[in-house]
C-alpha positions in Angstrom: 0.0 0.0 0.0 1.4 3.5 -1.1 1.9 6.1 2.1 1.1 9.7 1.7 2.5 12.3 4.0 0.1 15.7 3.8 1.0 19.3 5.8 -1.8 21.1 5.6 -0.8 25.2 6.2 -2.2 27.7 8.3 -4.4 29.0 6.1 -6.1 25.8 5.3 -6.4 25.4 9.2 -7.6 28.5 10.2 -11.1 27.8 11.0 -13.6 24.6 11.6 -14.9 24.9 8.0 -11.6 24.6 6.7 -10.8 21.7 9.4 -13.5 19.8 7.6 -12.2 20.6 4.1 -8.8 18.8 5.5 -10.7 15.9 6.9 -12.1 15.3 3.8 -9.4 15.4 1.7 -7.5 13.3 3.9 -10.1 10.8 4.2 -10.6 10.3 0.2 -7.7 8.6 0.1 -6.8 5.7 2.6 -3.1 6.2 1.6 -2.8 9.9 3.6 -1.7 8.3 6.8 0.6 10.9 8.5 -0.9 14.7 8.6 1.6 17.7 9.5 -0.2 20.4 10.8 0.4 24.1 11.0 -0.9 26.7 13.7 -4.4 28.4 12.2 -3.3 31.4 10.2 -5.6 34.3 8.9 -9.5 33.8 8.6 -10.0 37.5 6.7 -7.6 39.6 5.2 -7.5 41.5 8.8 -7.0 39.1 10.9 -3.9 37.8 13.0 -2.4 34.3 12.8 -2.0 32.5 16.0 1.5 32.6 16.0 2.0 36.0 15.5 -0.7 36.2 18.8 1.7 33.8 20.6 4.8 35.8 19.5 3.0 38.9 20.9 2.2 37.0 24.1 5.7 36.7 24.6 6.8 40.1 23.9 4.2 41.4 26.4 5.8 38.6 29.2 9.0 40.4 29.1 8.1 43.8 28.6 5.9 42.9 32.2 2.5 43.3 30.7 -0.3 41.2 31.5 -1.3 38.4 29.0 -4.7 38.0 30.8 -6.8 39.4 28.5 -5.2 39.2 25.0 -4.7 35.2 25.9 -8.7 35.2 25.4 -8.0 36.0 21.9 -6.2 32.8 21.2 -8.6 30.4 23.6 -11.3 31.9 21.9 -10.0 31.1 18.3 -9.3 27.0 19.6 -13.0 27.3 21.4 -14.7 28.5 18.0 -12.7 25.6 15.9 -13.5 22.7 18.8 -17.2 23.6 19.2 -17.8 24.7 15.1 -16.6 20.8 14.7 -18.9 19.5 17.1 -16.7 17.1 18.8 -16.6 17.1 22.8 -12.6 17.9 23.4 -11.6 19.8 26.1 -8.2 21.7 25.9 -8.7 23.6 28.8 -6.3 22.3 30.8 -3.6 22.7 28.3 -4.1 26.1 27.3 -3.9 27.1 30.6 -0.7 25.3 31.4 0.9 27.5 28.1 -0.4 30.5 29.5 1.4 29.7 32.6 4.4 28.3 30.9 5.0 31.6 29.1 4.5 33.5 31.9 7.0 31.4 33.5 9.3 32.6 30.7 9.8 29.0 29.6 11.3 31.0 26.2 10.3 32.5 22.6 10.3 29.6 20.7 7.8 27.4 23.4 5.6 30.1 22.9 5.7 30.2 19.3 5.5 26.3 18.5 2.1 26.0 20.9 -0.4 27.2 17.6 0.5 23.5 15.8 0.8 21.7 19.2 -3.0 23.0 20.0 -4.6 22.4 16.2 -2.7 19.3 15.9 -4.4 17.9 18.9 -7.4 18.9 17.8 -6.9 17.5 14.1 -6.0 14.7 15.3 -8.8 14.0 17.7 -11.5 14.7 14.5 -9.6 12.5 12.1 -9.8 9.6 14.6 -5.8 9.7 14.1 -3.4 9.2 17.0 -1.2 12.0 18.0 2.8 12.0 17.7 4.7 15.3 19.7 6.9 16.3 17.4 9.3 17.2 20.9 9.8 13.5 20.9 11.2 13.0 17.3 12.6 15.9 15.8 15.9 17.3 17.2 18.4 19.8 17.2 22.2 19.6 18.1 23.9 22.1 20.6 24.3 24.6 18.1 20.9 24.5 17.2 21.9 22.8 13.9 19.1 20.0 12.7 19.9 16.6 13.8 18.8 15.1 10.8 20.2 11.4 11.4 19.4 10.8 15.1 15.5 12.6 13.6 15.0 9.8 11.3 15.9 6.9 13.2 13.5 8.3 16.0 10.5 9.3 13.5 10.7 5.6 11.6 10.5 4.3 15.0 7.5 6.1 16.1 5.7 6.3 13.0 6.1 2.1 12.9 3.6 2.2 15.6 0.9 4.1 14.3 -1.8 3.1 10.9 -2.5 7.2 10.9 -1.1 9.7 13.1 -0.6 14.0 12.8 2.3 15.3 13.8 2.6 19.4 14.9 4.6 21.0 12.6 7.3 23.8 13.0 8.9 22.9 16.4 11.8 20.5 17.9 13.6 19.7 20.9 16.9 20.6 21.7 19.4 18.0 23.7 18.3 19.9 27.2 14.8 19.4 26.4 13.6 22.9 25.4 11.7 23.4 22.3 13.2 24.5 19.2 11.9 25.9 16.1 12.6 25.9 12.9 12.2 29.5 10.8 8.9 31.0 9.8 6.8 28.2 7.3 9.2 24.9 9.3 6.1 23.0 9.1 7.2 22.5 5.6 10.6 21.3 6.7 8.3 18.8 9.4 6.4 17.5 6.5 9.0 16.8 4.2 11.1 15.0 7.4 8.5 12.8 8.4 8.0 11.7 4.1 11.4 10.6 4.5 11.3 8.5 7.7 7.8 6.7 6.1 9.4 6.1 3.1 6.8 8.0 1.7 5.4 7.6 -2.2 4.6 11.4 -2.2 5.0 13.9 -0.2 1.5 16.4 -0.7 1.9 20.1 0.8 -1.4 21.8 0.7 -1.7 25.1 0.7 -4.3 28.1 -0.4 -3.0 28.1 -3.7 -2.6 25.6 -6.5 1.1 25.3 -7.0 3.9 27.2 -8.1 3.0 30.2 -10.7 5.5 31.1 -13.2 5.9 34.6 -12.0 4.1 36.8 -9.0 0.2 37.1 -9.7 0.7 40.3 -7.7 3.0 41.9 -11.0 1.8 39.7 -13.5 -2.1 38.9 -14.3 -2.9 35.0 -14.4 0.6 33.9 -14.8 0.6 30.7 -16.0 1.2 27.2 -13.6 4.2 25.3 -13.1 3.2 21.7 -13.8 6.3 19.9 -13.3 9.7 21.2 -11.5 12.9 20.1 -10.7 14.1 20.5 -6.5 17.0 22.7 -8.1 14.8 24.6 -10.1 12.5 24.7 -7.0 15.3 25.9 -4.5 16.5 28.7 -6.9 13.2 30.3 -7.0 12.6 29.5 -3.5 16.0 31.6 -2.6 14.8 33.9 -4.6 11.5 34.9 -3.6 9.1 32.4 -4.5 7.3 31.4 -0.8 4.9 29.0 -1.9 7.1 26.4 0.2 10.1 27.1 2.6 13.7 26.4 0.6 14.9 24.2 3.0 11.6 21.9 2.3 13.2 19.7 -0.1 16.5 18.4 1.5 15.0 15.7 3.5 13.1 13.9 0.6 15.5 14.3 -1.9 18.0 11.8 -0.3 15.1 9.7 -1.1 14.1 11.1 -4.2 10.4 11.4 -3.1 8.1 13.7 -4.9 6.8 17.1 -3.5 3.2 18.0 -4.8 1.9 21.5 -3.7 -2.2 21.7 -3.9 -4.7 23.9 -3.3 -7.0 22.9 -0.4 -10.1 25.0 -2.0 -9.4 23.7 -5.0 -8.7 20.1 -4.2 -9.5 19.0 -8.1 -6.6 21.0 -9.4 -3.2 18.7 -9.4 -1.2 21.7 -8.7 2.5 21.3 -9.1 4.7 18.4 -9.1 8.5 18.5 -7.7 10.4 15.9 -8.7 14.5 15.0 -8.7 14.7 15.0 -12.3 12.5 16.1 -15.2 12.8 17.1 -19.5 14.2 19.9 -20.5 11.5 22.2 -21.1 8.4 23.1 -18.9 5.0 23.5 -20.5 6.7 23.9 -23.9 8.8 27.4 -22.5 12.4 27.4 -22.3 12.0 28.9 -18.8 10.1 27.5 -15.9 9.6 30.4 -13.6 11.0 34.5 -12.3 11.3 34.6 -9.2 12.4 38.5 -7.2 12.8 40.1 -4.3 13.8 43.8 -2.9 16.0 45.0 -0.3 19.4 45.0 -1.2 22.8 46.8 -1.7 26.0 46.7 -3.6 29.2 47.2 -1.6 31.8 48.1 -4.7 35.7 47.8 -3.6 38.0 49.1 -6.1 41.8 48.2 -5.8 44.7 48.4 -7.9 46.2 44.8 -8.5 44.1 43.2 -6.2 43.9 40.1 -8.3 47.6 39.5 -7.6 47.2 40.6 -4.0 47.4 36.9 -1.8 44.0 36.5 0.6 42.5 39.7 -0.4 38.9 38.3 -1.0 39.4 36.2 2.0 39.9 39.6 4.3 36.9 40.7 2.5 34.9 37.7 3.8 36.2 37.3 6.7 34.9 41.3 7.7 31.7 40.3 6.2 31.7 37.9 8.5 32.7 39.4 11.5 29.5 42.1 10.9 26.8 39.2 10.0 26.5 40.2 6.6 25.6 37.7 3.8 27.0 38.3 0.2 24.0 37.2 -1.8 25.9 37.4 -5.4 29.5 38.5 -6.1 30.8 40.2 -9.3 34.6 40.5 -10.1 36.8 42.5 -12.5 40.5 42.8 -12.8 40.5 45.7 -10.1 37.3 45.9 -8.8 34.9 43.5 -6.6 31.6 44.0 -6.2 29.0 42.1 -2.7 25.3 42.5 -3.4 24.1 42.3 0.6 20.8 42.8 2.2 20.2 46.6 2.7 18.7 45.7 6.4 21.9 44.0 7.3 24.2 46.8 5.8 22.5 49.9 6.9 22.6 49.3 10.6 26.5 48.9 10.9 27.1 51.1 7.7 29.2 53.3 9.9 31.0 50.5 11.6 31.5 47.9 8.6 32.8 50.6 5.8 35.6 51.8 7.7 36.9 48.8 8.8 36.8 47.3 5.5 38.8 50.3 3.9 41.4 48.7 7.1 41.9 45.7 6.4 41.7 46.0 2.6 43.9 49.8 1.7 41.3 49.6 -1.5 41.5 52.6 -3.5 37.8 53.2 -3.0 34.9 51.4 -1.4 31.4 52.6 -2.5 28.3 51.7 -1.6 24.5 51.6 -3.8 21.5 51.0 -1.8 17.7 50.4 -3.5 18.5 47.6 -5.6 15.9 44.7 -6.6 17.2 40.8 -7.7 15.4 39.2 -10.4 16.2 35.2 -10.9 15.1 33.8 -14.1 15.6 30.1 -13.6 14.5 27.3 -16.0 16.0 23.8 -17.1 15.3 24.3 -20.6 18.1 27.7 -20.8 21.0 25.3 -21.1 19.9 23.7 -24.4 18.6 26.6 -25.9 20.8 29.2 -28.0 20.4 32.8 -27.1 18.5 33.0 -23.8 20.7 35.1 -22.2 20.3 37.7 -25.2 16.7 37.4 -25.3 16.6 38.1 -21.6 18.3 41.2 -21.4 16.9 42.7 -25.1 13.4 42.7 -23.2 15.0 44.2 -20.3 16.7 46.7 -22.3 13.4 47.4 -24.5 11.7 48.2 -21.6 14.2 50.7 -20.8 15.8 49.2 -17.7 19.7 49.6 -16.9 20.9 46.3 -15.7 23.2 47.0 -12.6 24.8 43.6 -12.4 24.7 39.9 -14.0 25.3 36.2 -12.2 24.8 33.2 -14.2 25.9 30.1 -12.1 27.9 27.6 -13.8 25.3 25.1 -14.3 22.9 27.4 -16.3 20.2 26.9 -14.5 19.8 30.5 -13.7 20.6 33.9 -14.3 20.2 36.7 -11.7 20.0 40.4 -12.7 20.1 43.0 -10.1 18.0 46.3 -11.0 17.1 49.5 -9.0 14.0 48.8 -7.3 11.9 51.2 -9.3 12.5 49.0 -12.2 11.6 45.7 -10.9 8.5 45.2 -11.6 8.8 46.4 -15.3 12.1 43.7 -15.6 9.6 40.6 -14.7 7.3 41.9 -17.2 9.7 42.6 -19.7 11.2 38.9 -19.5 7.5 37.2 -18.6 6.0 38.4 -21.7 9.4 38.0 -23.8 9.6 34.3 -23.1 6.0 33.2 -21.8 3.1 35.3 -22.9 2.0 35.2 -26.5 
């Protein structure tokens, strides 16, 4: 018999009516046995995700502000979801022993990893499924690195003993036994970690939309689904700004080579996308499979005579990079000259600090830095084979009157990554959507 895991995400969790659009789902086919389960997420376009109510909860503890009241909030959203599903489960006793746990200061990431401990118990309970604490089989290493060995053997274990089980997403232990998390949209990670310990067939991550789109619905209109992609496709995009499912998603099944399919929990009809180790070369017939952006970043420019003869000169660069916390996202390199696209948040707050001591340790001729840039990552399977991509690409850029301020194309030509001035990003997806995509 095949296994399917499913993680359903907040937003298919946030309410009982959507609780009983997951229990149907997962009851039309026998072969869903293990459910990952996020904390509920936003019912209306106003609202506040439990997590970000738990997060506050814990903001208010330390700032020595009462939690009384606001806690109401959050009983009140698992009251309305117990008692709109009809089913006579009373979580009293453990929502009061978080309340009293966070006031006890038992830590940030306790607080935040309570929203999928409470809906999972309740999922659980309506499915008729048994319950697994995702404390007792996912764990971190002393420097909070993800124990991804020591995880599996525990989860295979544990998952050996139960026909159908949900598991919270999101959260860990650590060796001391506190709770760990894993960043914002982990259940992902949690999902993908338990397909690999059941030797899953498919790994199916619903969500409120139906897959990956071939370029941000918010710049373009009805961009056009990604039916098939690879996980290097998938974690390029996912770098870059594509947040259907967390980038880190795909390590776990890929030493098993299981399949990822993202679906649409409204739409449960539509077989959404499909992310698989290896696939042909093109993608719905178009040489690229998806563009993928994001804003917020900087160029640090270091200009040096000879500095390409000069022994451990990048290294010095690094290693003060380092030193501050600050990333280089994409590197360009001339004779004389080095350029580190960075995150403008990271930058701006040491600014004073970081460019100073860089002109230290480096004598560079001149260090200069551009702020208000916007990465664009066109990324697609099909650009290796095909003659002339790269020309295509930045004619439509250049037609649409946008000066390119940097170019990095990674050896395996999977990608290409353009860095523009933020004004102009939306007019470069356009420019290279309707160049290679739209008729």
């Amino acid at each position: 018999m095949q296994i399917k895991v499913v993680k359903f995400g907040g937003t298919s969790l946030a309410d009982a009516e959507h609780f009983k659009r997951v229990a149907e789902i997962v009851k039309a086919d026998p072969t869903r046995r293990y459910v990952v389960a996020s904390a509920p997420g936003k019912r209306t376009g106003n609202d506040v995700k439990v997590t970000d109510m738990l997060y506050n909860c814990y903001n208010m503890i330390r700032n020595r502000e009462d939690i009384t009241e606001y806690y109401k909030n959050i009983v009140q959203r698992y009251t309305d979801i117990i008692k709109g599903l009809g089913i006579d489960f009373d979580i009293t006793g453990e929502l009061e022993y978080i309340k009293h746990a966070m006031m006890a200061r038992s830590g940030r990431d306790y607080a935040a990893s309570r929203g999928e401990y409470l809906n999972s118990l309740i999922l659980a309970k309506y499915l008729g499924f048994d319950f697994i604490d995702a404390e007792n089989v996912i764990f971190f290493k002393e420097n909070s690195e993800f124990d991804e060995e020591r995880t599996n053997i525990a989860m295979q274990e544990e998952l050996s003993k139960h026909k159908n089980a949900v598991i919270p997403g999101f959260y860990g232990c650590m060796p001391n036994g506190t709770i760990k998390t894993f960043s914002r949209g982990g259940s992902d990670i949690t999902g993908s970690i338990v397909a690999r310990a059941a030797n899953a067939d498919l790994y199916e991550n619903w969500t409120d939309v139906s897959g990956f789109l071939m370029a941000d619905p918010r710049i373009i209109e009805n961009p056009l689904p990604i039916s098939t992609i690879t996980y290097r496709e998938l974690r390029e995009l996912s770098y870059n700004g594509a947040t259907v499912l967390h980038e880190d998603a795909i390590f776990p099944v890929q030493k098993e080579g299981i399949p990822i399919n993202i679906r649409n929990t409204n739409h449960p009809k539509d077989k959404g996308t499909l992310i698989v180790p290896f696939a042909s070369e093109r993608n719905n017939h178009h040489i690229i499979t998806g563009i993928a952006g994001k804003k917020g970043f900087s160029v640090i420019n270091i200009e040096k005579n000879h500095m390409g003869s000069e022994f451990g000169f990048a290294a010095r660069i690094f290693r003060c990079l380092d030193f501050y916390d600050i990333h280089t996202e994409h590197l360009a390199s001339g004779i004389d000259s080095m350029s580190h696209i960075v995150s403008s948040e990271k930058l701006n707050s040491k600014l004073d600090e970081f460019i100073p001591e860089l002109h230290k340790i480096t004598e560079a001729d001149n260090i200069s830095v551009d702020t208000g840039l916007a990465l664009v990552a066109v990324v697609g399977r099909g650009m290796k084979e095909s003659k002339g991509t790269a020309a295509r690409i930045f004619s439509a850029i250049s037609n649409a009157g946008v000066n390119v301020r940097m170019i990095d194309q990674g050896a395996s030509e999977l990608n290409i990554v353009i860095a523009v001035y933020e004004s102009d990003y939306e007019k470069t997806i356009e420019a290279i959507y309707n160049e290679f995509v739209k008729d």
